[in-house]
Structure formats: C-alpha cells, structure tokens
C-alpha positions as a Markdown table, in Angstrom:
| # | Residue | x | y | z |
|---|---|---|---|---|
| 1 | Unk | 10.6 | -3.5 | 13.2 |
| 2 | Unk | 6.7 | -3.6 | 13.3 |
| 3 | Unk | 6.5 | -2.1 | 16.8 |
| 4 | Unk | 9.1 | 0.6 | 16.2 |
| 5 | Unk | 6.8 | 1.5 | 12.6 |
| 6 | Unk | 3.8 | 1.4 | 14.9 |
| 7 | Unk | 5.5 | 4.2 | 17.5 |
| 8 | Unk | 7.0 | 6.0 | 14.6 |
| 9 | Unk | 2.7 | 6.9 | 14.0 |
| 10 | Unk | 3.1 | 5.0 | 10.9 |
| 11 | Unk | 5.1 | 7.6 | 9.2 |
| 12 | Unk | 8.1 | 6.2 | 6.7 |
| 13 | Unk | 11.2 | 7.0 | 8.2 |
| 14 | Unk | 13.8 | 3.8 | 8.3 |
| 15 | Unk | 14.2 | 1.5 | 4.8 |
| 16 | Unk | 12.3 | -1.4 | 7.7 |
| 17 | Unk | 9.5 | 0.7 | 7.9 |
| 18 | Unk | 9.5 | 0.7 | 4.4 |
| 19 | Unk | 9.8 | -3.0 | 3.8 |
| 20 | Unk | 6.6 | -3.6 | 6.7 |
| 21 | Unk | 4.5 | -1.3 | 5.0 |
| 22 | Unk | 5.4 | -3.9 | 1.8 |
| 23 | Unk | 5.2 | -6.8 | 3.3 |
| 24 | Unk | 2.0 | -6.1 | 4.9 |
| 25 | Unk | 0.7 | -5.2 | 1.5 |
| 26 | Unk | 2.0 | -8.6 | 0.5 |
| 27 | Unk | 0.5 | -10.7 | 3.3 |
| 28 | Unk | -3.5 | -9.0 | 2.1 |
| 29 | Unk | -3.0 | -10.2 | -1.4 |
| 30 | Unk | -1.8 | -13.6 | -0.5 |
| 31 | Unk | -4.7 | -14.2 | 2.1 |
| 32 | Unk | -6.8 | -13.1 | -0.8 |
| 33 | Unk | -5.1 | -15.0 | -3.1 |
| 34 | Unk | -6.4 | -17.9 | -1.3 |
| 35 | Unk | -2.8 | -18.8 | -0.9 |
| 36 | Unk | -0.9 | -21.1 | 1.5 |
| 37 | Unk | -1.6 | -20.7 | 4.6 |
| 38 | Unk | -4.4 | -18.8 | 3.7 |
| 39 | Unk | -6.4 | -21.6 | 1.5 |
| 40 | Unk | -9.3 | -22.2 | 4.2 |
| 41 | Unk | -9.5 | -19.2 | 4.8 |
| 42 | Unk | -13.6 | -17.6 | 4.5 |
| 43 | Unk | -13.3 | -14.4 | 2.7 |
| 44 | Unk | -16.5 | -12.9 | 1.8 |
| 45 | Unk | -14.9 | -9.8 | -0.2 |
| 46 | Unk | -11.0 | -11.2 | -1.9 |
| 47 | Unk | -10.6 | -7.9 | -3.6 |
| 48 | Unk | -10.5 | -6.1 | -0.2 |
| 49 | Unk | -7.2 | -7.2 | 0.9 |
| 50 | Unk | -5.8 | -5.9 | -3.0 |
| 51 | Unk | -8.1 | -2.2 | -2.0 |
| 52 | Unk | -6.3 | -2.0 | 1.6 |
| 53 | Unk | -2.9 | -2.7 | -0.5 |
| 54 | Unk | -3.3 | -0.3 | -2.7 |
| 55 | Unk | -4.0 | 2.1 | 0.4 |
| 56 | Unk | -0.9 | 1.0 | 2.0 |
| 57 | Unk | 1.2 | 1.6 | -0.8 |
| 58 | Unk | -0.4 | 5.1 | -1.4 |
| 59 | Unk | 2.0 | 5.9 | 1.6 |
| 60 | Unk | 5.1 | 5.2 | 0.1 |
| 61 | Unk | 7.8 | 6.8 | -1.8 |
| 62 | Unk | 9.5 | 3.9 | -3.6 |
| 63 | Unk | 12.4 | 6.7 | -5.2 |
| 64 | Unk | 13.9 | 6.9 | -2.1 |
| 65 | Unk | 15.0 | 3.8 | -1.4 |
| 66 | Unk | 17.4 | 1.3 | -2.6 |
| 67 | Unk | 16.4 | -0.5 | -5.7 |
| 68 | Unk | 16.2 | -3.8 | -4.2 |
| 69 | Unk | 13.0 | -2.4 | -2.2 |
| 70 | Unk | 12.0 | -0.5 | -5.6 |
| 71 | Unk | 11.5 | -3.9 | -6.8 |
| 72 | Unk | 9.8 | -5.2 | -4.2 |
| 73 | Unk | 7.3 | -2.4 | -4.1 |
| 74 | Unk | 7.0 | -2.6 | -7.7 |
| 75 | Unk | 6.3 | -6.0 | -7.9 |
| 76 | Unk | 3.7 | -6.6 | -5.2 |
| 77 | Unk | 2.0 | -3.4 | -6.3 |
| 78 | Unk | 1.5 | -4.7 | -9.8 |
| 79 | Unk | 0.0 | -7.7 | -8.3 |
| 80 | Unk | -2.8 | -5.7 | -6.5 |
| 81 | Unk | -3.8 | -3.6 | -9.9 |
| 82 | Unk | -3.6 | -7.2 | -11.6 |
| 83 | Unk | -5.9 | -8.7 | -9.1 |
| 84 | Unk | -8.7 | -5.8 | -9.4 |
| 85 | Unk | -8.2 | -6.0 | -12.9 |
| 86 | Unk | -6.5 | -2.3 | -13.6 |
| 87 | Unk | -4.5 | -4.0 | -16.3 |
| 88 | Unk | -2.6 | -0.8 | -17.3 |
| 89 | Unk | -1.6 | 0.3 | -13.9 |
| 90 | Unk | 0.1 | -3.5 | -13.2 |
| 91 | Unk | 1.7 | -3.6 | -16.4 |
| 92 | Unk | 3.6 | -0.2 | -15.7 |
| 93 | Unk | 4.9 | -1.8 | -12.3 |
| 94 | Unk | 5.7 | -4.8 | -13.6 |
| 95 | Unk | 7.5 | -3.0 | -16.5 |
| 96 | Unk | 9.4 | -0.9 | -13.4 |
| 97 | Unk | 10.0 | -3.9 | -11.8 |
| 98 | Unk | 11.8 | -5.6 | -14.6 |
| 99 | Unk | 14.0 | -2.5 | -15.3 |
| 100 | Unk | 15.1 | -2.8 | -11.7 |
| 101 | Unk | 15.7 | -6.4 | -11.8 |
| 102 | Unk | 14.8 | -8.6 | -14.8 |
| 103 | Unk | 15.7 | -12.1 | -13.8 |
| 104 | Unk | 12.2 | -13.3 | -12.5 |
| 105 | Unk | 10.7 | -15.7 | -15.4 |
| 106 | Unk | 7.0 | -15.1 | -12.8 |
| 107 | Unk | 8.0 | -11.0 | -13.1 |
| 108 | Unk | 8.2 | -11.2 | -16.8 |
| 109 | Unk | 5.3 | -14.2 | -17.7 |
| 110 | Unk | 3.0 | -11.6 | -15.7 |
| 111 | Unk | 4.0 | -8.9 | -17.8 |
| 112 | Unk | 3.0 | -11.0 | -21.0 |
| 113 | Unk | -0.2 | -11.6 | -18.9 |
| 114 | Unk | -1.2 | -7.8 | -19.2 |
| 115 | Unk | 0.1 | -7.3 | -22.5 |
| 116 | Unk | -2.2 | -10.3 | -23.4 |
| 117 | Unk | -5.0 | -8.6 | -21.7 |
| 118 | Unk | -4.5 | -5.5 | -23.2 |
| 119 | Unk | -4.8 | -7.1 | -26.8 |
| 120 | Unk | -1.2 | -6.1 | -27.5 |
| 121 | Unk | -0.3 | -10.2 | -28.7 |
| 122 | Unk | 2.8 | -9.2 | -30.1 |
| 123 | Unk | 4.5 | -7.7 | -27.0 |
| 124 | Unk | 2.7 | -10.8 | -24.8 |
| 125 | Unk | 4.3 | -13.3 | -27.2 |
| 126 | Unk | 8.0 | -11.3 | -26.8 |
| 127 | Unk | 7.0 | -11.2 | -23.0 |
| 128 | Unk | 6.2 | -15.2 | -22.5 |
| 129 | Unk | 9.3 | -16.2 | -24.8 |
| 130 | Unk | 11.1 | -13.8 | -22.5 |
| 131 | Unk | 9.5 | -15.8 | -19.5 |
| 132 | Unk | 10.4 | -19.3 | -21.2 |
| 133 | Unk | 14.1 | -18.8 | -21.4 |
| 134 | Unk | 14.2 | -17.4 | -17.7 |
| 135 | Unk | 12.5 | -20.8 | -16.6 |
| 136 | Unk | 14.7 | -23.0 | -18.8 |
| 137 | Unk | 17.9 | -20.8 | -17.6 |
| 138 | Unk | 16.7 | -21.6 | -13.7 |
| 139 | Unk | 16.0 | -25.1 | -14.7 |
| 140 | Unk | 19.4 | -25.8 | -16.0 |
| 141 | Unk | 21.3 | -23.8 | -13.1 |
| 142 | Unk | 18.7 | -26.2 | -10.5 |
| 143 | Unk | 20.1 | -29.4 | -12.3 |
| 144 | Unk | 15.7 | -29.9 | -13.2 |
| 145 | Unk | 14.3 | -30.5 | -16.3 |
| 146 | Unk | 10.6 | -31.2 | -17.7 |
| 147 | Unk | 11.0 | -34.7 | -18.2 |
| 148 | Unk | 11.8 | -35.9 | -14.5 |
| 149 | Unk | 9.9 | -33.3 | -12.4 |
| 150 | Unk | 6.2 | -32.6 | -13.3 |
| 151 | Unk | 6.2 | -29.0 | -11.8 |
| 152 | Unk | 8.6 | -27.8 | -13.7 |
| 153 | Unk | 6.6 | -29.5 | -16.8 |
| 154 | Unk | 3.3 | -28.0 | -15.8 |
| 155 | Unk | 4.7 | -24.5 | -15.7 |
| 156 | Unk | 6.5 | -25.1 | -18.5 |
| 157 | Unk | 2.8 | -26.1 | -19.9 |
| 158 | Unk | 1.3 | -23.5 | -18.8 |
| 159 | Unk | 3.6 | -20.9 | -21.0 |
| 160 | Unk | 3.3 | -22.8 | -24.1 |
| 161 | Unk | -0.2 | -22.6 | -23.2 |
| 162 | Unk | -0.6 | -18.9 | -23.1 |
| 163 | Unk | 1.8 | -18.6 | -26.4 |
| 164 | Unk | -0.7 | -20.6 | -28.1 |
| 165 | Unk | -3.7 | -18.8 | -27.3 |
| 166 | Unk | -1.8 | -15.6 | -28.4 |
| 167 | Unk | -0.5 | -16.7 | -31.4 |
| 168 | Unk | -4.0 | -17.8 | -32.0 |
| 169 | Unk | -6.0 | -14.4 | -30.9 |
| 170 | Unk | -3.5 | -12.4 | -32.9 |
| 171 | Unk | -3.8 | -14.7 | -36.4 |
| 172 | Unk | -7.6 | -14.4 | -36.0 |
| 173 | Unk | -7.1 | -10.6 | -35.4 |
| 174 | Unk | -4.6 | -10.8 | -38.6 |
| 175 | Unk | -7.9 | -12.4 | -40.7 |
| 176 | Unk | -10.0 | -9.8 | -39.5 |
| 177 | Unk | -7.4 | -7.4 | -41.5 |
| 178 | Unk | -7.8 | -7.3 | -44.8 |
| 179 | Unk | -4.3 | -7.0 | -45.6 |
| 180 | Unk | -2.9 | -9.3 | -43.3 |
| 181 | Unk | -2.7 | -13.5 | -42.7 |
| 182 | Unk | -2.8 | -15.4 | -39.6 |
| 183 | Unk | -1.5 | -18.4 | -41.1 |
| 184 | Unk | 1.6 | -18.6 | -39.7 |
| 185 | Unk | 0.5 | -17.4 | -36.1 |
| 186 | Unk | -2.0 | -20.2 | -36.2 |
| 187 | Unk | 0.8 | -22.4 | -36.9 |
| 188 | Unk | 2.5 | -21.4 | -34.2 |
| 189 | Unk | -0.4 | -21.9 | -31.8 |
| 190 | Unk | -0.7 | -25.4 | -33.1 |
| 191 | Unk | 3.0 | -25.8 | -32.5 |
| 192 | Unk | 2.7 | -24.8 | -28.7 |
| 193 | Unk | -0.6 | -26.0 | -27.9 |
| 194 | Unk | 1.0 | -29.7 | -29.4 |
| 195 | Unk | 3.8 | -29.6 | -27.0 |
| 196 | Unk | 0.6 | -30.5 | -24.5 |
| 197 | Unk | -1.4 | -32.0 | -26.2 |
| 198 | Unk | 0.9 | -34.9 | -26.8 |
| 199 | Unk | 1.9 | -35.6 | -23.6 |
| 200 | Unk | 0.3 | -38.1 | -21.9 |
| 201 | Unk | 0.9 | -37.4 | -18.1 |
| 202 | Unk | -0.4 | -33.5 | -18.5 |
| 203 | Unk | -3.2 | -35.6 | -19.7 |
| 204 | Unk | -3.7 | -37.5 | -16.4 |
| 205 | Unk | -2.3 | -35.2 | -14.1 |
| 206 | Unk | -3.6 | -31.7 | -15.0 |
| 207 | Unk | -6.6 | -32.5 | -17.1 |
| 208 | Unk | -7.6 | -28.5 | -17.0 |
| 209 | Unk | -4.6 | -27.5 | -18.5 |
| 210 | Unk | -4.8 | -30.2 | -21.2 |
| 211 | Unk | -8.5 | -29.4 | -22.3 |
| 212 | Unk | -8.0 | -25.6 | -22.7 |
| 213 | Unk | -4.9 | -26.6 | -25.3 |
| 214 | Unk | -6.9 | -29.1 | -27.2 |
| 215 | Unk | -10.0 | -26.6 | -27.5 |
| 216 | Unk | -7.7 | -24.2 | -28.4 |
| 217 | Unk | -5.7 | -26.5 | -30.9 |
| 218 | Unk | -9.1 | -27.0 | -32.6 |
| 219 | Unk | -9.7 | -23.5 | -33.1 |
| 220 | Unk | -6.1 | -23.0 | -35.3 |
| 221 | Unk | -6.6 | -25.6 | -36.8 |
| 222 | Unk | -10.2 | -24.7 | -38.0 |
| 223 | Unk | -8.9 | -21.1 | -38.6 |
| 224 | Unk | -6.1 | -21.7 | -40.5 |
| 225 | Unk | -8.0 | -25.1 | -42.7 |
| 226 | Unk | -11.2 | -24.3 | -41.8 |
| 227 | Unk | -14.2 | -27.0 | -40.7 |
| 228 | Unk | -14.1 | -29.2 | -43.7 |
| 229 | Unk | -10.7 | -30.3 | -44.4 |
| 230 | Unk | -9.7 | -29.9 | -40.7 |
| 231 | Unk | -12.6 | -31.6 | -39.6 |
| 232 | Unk | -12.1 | -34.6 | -38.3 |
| 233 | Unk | -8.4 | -33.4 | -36.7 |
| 234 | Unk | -10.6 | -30.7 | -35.0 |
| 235 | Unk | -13.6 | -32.9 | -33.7 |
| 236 | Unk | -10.6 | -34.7 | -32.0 |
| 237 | Unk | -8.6 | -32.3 | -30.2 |
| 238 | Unk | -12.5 | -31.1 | -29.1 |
| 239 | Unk | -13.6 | -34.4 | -28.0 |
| 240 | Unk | -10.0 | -34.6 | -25.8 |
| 241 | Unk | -11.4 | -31.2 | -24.2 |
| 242 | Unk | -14.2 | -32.8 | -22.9 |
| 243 | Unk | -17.3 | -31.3 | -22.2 |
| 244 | Unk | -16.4 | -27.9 | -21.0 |
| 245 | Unk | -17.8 | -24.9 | -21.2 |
| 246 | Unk | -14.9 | -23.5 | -23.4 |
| 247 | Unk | -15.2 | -26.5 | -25.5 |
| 248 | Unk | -19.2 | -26.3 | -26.2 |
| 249 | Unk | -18.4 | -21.8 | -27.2 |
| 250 | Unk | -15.9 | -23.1 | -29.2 |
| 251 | Unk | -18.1 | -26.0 | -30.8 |
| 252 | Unk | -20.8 | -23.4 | -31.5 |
| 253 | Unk | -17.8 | -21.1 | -33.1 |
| 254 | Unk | -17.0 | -24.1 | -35.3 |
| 255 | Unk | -20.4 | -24.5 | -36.1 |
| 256 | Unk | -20.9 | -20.9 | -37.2 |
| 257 | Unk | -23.4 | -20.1 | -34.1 |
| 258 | Unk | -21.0 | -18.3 | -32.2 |
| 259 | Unk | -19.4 | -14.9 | -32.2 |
| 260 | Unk | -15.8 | -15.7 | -33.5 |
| 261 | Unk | -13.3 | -13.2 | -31.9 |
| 262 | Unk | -14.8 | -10.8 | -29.6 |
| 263 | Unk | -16.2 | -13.7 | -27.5 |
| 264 | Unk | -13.5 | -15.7 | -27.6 |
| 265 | Unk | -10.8 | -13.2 | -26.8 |
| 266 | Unk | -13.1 | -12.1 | -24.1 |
| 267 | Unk | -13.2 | -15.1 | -22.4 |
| 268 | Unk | -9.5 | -16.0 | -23.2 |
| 269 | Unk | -8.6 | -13.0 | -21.4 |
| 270 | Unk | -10.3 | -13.8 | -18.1 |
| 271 | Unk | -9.7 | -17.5 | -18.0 |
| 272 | Unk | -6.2 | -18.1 | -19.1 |
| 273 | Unk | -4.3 | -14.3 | -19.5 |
| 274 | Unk | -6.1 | -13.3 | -16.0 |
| 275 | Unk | -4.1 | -16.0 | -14.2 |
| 276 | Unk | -0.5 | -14.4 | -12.5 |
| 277 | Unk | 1.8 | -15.8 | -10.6 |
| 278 | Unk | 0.7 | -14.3 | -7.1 |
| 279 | Unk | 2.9 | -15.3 | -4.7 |
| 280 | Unk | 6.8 | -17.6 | -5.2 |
| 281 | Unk | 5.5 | -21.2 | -3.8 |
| 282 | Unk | 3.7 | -21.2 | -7.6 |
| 283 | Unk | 7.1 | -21.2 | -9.0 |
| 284 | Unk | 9.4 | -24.2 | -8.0 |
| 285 | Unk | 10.9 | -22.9 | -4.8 |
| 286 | Unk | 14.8 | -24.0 | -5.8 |
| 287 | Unk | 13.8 | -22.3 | -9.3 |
| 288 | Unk | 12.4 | -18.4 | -9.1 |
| 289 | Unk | 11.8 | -16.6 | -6.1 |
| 290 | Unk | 9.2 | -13.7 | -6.8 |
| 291 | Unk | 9.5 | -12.1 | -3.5 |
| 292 | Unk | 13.2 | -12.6 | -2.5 |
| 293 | Unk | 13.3 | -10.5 | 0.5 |
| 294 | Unk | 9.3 | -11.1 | 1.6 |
| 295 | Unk | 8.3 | -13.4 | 4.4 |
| 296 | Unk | 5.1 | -14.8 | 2.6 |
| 297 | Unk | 3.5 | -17.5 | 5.7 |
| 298 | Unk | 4.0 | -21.3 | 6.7 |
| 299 | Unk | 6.9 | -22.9 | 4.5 |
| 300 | Unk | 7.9 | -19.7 | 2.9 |
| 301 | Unk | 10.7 | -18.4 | 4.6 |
| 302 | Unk | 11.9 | -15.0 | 4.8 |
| 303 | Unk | 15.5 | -14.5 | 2.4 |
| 304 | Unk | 17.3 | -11.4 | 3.9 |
C-alpha cells in the first residue's frame, strides 16, 4: 500500500491510499505526543508533527469515502487542531466524528474537553456525562470495574475530575450573574471531586490527580460557604493538595489576593481541559479503541 501511494505521485486514488495518508498523519501526532514507542524520543519542535498533519490531511477528501475512514479522518484530525490549540476547528471534527460513530467514551470525553475550553460548561458537562456512561458501558461488557483494576479507576477519576472543575467554573460564572446561583453547581463539583478525594489508593498511586481535586474541592466549598464557615473543611482539602502551584493561586484566591475567575479558568483550561486522549493505549486496551482501524507502533496492533 505505501509503495503503490508513493508511485501513484501521492495523488488519492484507492480507499488504502486514503487510509496511509491517515495513518501517517497519526503516526506525527503520536511521536509528538511523546507516546509509546515514541517516549524517548528528542523533539525539539512537538507541534511540528500536528503542522505536517494538518498538511497531510489538506489533501484529502474525507466525503468520498466510506464512513468508517470518515471517522478515522475525523478523529485524528481533531486531535492535531486540539494539540495546536485551534479549539473550534477540533471540536467540529470531533463533533463529525461522533455523528459517524458515537461509541468512543475518548471521542466523546475529548469533545467535552473543547467544549470546556471554549467556556461553554454546560455542553462539556453533557459531553463528560456522555463520556462516563460509554466507559461504564465498556466496563461492564469487559467484565472490569473500578474497584479491582486501578486503570479503569484512574480514568474513571480523571472524568469526575473534569465534571468537577466544570461544575465549579460554571457556578462561579453563575455568581458573577446577577440573576443566577451557583450553588447547586458547586455542589455538584464537591460531589465529583469527593468521589477522589476519598479514596485512598488515588491518594498513593496518582498523587497528581488527587491534589488538583482537593484544590479544587476547596474552591466549591469556599465559593458556595465562603472562607469562614468553610474554613477549616477548606484548609484541609488544601493542605491534602500539597504545595502546588495550583494550590498556593488558589490559597491566594481564598485569601482575596488573587484574581477569582479569569485566572483560574485560565489556568483550568490549560492544565486539566487541555489534556485529550491522544492515542487508544490511554484507554484500557480491552475497553475503547480510539483508532480501530490505525496501526499506532510497538504493542498497538493494527484491527482491520
């Protein structure tokens, strides 16, 4: 297939040549991903491999093929806008991706992920509850639950994580409003960001994902009963985040000495709702294949 693409000039002329161009496409975001087989790899410029994508795809004509190769196309497309942070453009792929094909819980939580981006919390929340139900649905058809396999627990985490924080961006942009209430959206954040908070082994073994939920724990609860009769709930969840960056901003928010939404959603957006599922050896292999019909390096095999 690669040599007859290569004699054909390059030019698009069998569905194969098609799926190379793709998979090609797919192989420069990985590798800049820092993915797999990729991980020691030196590059000095990552978003080059997402540019050259980009140019590769410019080359294509997704509407003539069949859908399965729509999706593909789709997909990895929205991946390279995502990476180079042209939020709209990977949200409109995504979006055709999921008409195409809906199943993916990483298609749809990536989805959320620009909608979160975007500001629009309402559709993200939709979009991650969306994601949730896929994940739980392929972890009941695998015969895996949270409770005996930590993967599947740390993704599971890392959703309730990102409903949190937009629960808790869109009550604080609700108290901005004033004929609105955030209260019950900083409940729900406190909701989700307890269902990591209390468990002891995300504690131990993903320490990261356990200090983000605490700092952002503290911050419902100080929004929603502010600093004084919240106080010393919120000096705990912030002494459980550790001395983090994230935690020390939102210390200084507490504390009145920082600048309450913009910064925080700001930095929100680039640390937690910036982070896609790239590539399927994220999601538990016997769970959600991405990339179904992708060859994707090392222990990744190729699903015809």
């Amino acid at each position: 297939g690669y040599i007859q693409y290569h004699r054909n000039g390059g030019k698009i002329i069998e569905e194969e040549d098609f799926f190379i161009v793709i998979e090609i496409g797919h192989w420069l975001i990985n590798r800049d991903a820092g993915l797999d087989d990729y991980l020691d790899a030196k590059i000095s410029n990552p978003s080059d491999g997402y540019r050259k994508a980009l140019e590769l795809y410019e080359i294509l004509d997704p509407t003539k093929f069949r859908k399965e190769l729509k999706y593909n196309f789709y997909a990895s497309r929205g991946l390279a806008y995502a990476k180079l942070r042209q939020t709209p453009s990977a949200r409109e792929d995504f979006s055709d991706a999921i008409r195409i094909d809906d199943s993916s819980s990483d298609l749809n939580y990536n989805f959320a992920s620009m909608d979160a981006q975007l500001g629009n919390f309402p559709l993200a929340i939709k979009g991650y509850k969306t994601a949730l139900v896929k994940y739980k649905e392929a972890e009941t058809k695998a015969n895996l639950n949270a409770n005996e396999d930590f993967e599947v627990q740390v993704k599971e985490a890392i959703i309730y994580r990102d409903l949190g924080w937009a629960h808790l961006l869109l009550g604080m942009n609700k108290d901005n409003e004033p004929t609105s209430d955030g209260t019950r959206d900083f409940t729900s954040a406190i909701d989700y960001f307890n269902k990591i908070t209390n468990s002891s082994n995300l504690r131990k073994e993903s320490p990261g994902l356990f200090a983000i939920a605490n700092v952002g724990k503290a911050l419902a609860l100080f929004y929603s009963q502010g600093s004084t009769a919240g106080g010393i709930e919120i000096q705990n969840a912030l002494s459980q985040a550790g001395n983090t960056p994230v935690a020390q901003y939102a210390q200084g928010v507490i504390d009145g000495k920082g600048d309450s939404i913009f910064g925080i959603q700001n930095s929100i957006s680039s640390l937690i709702f910036g982070n896609i599922v790239p590539h399927d050896l994220d999601a538990d292999k016997t769970l959600d294949v991405f990339h179904g019909y992708f060859y994707c390096g090392g222990r990744s095999p190729r699903i015809q």
